[in-house]
C-alpha positions in Angstrom: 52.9 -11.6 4.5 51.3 -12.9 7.3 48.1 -12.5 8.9 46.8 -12.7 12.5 44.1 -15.2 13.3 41.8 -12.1 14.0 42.8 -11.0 10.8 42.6 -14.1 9.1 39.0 -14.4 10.4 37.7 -11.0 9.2 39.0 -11.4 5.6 37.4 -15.0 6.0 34.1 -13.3 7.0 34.5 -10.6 4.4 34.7 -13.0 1.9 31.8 -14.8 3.0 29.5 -12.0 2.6 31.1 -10.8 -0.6 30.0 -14.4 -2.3 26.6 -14.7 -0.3 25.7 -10.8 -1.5 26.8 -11.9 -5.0 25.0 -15.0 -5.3 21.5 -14.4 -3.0 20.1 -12.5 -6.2 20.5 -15.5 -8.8 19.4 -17.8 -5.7 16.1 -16.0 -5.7 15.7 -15.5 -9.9 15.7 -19.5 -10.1 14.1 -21.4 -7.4 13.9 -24.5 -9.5 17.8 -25.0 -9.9 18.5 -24.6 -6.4 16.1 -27.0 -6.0 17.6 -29.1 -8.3 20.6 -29.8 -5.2 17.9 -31.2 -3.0 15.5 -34.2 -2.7 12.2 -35.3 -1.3 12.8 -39.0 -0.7 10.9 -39.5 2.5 7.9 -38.0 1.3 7.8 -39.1 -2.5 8.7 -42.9 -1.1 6.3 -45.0 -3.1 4.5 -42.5 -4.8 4.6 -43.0 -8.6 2.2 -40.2 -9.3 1.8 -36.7 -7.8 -1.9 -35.5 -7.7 -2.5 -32.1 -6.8 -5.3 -30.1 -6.9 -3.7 -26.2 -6.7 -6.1 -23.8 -5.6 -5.1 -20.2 -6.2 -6.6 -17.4 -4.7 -4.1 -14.2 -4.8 -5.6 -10.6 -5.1 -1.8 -9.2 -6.2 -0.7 -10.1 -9.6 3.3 -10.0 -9.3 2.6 -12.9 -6.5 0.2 -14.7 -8.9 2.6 -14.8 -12.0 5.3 -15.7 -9.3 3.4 -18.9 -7.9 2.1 -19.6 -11.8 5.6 -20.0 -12.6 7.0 -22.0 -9.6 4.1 -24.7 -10.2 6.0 -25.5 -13.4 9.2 -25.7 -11.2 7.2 -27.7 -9.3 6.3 -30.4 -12.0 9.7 -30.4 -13.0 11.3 -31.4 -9.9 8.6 -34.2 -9.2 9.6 -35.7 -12.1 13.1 -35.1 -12.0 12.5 -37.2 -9.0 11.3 -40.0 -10.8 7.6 -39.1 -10.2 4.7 -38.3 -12.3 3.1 -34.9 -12.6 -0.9 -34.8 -12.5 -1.6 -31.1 -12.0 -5.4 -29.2 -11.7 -5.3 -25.4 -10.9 -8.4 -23.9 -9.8 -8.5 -20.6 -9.7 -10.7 -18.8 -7.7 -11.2 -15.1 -6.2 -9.5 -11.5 -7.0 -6.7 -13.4 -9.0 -9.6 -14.0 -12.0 -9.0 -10.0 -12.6 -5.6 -10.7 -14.2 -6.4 -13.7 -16.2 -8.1 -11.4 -19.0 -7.0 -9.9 -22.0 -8.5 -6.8 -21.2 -6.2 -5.0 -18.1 -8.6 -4.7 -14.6 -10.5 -1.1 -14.3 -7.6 0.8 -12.3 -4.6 -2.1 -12.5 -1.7 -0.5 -11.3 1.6 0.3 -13.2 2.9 -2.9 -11.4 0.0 -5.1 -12.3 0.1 -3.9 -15.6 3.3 -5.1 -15.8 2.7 -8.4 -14.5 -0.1 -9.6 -16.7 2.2 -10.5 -19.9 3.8 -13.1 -17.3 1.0 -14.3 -16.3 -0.4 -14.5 -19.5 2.9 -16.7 -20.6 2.5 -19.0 -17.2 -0.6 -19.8 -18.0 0.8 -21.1 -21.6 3.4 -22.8 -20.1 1.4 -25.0 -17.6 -1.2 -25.4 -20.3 1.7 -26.9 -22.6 3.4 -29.3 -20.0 -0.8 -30.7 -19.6 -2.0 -29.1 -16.6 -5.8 -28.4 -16.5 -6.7 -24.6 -15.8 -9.7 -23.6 -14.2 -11.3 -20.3 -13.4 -14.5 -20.1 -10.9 -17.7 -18.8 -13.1 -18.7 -17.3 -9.6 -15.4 -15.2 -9.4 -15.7 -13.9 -12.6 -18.8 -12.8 -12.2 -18.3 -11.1 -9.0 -15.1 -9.2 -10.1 -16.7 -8.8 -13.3 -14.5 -10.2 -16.0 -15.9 -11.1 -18.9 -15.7 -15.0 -19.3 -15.2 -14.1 -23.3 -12.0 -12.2 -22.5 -10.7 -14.4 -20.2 -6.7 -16.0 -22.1 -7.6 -18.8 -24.0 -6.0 -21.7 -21.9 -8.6 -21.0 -19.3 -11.8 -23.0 -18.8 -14.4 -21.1 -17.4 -16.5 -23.9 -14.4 -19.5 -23.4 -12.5 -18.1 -23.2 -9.3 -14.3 -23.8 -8.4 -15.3 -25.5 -4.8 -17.2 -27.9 -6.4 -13.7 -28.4 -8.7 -11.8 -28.8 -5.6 -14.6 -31.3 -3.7 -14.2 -33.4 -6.9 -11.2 -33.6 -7.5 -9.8 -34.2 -3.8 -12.6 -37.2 -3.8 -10.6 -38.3 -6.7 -7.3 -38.5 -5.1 -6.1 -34.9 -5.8 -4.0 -33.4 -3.2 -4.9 -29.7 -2.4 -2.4 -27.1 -2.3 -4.0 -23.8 -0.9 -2.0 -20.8 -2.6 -3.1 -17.9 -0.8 
């Protein structure tokens, strides 16, 4: 059997989409892997440690246990790239609602169903040594309890004053907003 080139070129094409429809969904359920394929030589040249000062401030909790989760990708790739991991969050703002183990006033079905990944993103960057803090002012305004808040947690005075101190320490800030 043989085919024309226009032929040829639509089965070609049919194809193509056939294997990027099939593979765009695991693409997008592990970020780190795909990762994995790539590098960041020019801007890790000479760096032995990665200081970063994360400062999260998300009022949606699906995108809050998202961006908990990638900041362990995160340290993972820096050091598959042969560089140290030195990780503070701060966390600041709405996201302190979801950081308790009592659901907000009115969470939705979908933030409902987010907090339990949260909850185990915040354990995970606890275990790999990352420093968790939660803005005393935020909690106060969007009145969590600081006694409810998960137990990885440390409750501080002010995060800005976090993120002054530790970017005058060398700590890199990483706005996730």
């Amino acid at each position: 059997m043989s085919f024309t080139k226009k032929e040829l070129s639509h089965l070609v094409l049919a194809v193509a989409v056939a294997l990027a429809t099939l593979a765009a969904p695991a693409a997008r359920a592990a970020p780190p892997a795909r990762a994995a394929a790539y590098g960041n030589a020019d801007a890790l040249r000479g760096v032995k440690t990665g200081k970063a000062v994360f400062l999260v401030d998300l009022g949606d909790a699906k995108k809050l246990a998202m961006y908990l989760k990638l900041l362990a990708g995160t340290r993972e790739n820096l050091v598959r790239q042969g560089v140290a991991a030195d990780f503070k969050v701060v966390i600041i703002g709405p996201s302190v609602r979801f950081l308790s183990t009592v659901p907000p006033a009115q969470a939705t079905p979908e933030e409902l169903a987010a907090l339990p990944e949260i909850a185990r993103a915040v354990h995970a960057l606890k275990v790999q040594g990352d420093a968790l803090e939660v803005c005393a002012i935020a909690t106060q305004v969007f009145k969590v309890d600081d006694a409810t808040l998960l137990p990885e947690l440390k409750v501080v005075a002010d995060g800005f004053i976090s993120l002054i101190g530790y970017q005058a320490q060398g700590y890199h800030l990483v706005p996730i907003f």
